[in-house]
N, C-alpha and C positions, 0 to 999 in steps of 0.2 A: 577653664573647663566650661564646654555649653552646655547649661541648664534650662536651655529652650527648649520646649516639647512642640514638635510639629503639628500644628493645628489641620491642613488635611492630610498629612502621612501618618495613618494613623498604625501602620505597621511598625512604624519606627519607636513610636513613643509608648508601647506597652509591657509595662514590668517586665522586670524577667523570672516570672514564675514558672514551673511548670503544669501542665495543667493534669485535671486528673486523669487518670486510666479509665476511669468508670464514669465520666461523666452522670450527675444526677439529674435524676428526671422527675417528671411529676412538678407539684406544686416547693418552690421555695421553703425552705425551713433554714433556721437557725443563721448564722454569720451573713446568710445570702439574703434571707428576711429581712434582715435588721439592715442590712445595704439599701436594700428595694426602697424599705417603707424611709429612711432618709431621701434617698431620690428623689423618693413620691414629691416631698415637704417643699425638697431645692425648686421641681418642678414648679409645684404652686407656687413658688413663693415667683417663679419667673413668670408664670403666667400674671401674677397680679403686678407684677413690678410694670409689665405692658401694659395691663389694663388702667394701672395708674397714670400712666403716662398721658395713653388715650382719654380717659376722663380729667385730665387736666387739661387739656387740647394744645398739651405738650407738642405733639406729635403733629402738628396743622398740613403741615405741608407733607407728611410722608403716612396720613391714617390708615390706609389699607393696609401698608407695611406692617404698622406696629400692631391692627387686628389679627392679620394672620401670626406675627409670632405669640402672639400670644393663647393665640387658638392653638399652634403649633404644641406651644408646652403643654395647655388645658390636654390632647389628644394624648401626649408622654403622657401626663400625670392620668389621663383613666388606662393606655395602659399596664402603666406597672400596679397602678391599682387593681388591676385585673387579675394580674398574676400570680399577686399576694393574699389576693382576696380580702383587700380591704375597701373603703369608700374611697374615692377620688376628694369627697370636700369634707376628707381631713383636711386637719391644721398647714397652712404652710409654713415651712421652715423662718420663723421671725427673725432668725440672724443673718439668712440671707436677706430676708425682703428690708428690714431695718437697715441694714446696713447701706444699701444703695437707691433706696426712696428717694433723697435729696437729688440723688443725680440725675434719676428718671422725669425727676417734676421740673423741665425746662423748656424752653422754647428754641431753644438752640440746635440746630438739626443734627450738626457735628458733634457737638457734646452727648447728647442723647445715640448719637448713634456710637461713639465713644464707649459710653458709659454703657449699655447695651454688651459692646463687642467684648468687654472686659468679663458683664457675666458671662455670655455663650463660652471664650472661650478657656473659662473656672469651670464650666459644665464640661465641656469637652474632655477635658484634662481627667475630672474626676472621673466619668464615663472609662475614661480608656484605662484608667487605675484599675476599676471596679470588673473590668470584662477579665480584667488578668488575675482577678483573685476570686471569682463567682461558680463554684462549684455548679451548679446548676444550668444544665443548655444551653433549656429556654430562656431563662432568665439574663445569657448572658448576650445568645442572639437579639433578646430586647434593646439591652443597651447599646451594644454596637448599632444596632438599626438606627437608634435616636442618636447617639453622637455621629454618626455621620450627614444626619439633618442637622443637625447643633452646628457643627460645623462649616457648612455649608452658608448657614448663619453668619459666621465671622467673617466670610469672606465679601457678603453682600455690604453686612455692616462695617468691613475696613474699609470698603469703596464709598462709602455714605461720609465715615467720620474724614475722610479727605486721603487715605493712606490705600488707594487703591492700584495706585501703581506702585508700593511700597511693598516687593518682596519678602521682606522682613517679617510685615505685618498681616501678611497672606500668609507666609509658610511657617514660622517660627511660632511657637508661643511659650510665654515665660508665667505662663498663668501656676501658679499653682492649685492642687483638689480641693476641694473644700473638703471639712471635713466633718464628723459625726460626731465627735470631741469638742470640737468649737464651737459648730451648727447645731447643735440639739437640740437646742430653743424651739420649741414652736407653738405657735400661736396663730389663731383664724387671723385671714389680715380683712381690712377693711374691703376691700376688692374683691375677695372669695366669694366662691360660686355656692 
């Protein structure tokens, strides 16, 4: 059985929920809040995981790369912050950004952009989870908008980490979501805005 989730068919790999009749509108509440504001945390915690990198001068050979993803997330994270009506420098998620610090703080272009493509496409994955269970529009046209930048992400970064002519590694993904259960953790990271 394939349990690869197609990293750009994003058609393919979304729950099979049905969605609602009534679509909600207005500002987020309740299941879809609580989604949002974990987003918010993964965001930051991606955007600092870059900005670690760059301030280690991990990143030497590729620093515009790794500024703009990371501005990329910083722009996600204000806004679902927006939507939720919370602050953008809340806490980032510390089970993400702990978790994959070591692999960002390297000098190896491969590895970093490796270790990168593996968050983007956990982002990706949970993104497309999250659109199929988001009672809410807006909130859910948010997400879609951002995983398909997220996205777009992996495919830059499987060309970098050396698997750029590896179909596999462009179109499949065996990532699994993160999750709100595991993830909950959060804490300011040293990198926050």
């Amino acid at each position: 059985m394939n349990t690869h989730q197609p990293v750009l068919s994003v058609g393919r790999a979304a729950p099979a929920t049905t969605p609602p009749s009534q679509p909600d509108t207005g500002a987020p509440t309740g299941a879809d809040a609580e989604s949002l504001q974990f987003m918010l945390g993964a965001e930051l915690a991606a955007r600092d995981l870059y900005r670690a990198a760059h301030a280690e001068g991990a990143a030497t050979p590729v620093p515009d790369l790794i500024v703009a993803l990371a501005d990329n997330h910083g722009a996600y994270a204000d806004s679902l912050a927006a939507i939720i009506g919370e602050s953008a420098n809340e806490a980032a998620d510390a089970a993400v950004f702990d978790e994959r610090l070591a692999d960002f703080e390297t000098t190896d272009v491969p590895a970093l952009a490796d270790a990168a493509y593996q968050l983007e496409s956990q982002l990706v994955v949970t993104h497309v989870q999250l659109v199929g269970e988001l009672r809410n529009r807006d909130a859910a046209e948010l997400l879609a908008s951002i995983l398909i930048s997220e996205a777009r992400h992996c495919a830059i970064l499987a060309d970098l980490s050396g698997n750029g002519n590896d179909l596999e590694a462009l179109l499949e993904n065996p990532a699994e979501p993160l999750s709100p259960a595991v993830s909950s953790d959060t804490a300011t990271t040293a990198t926050g805005s």
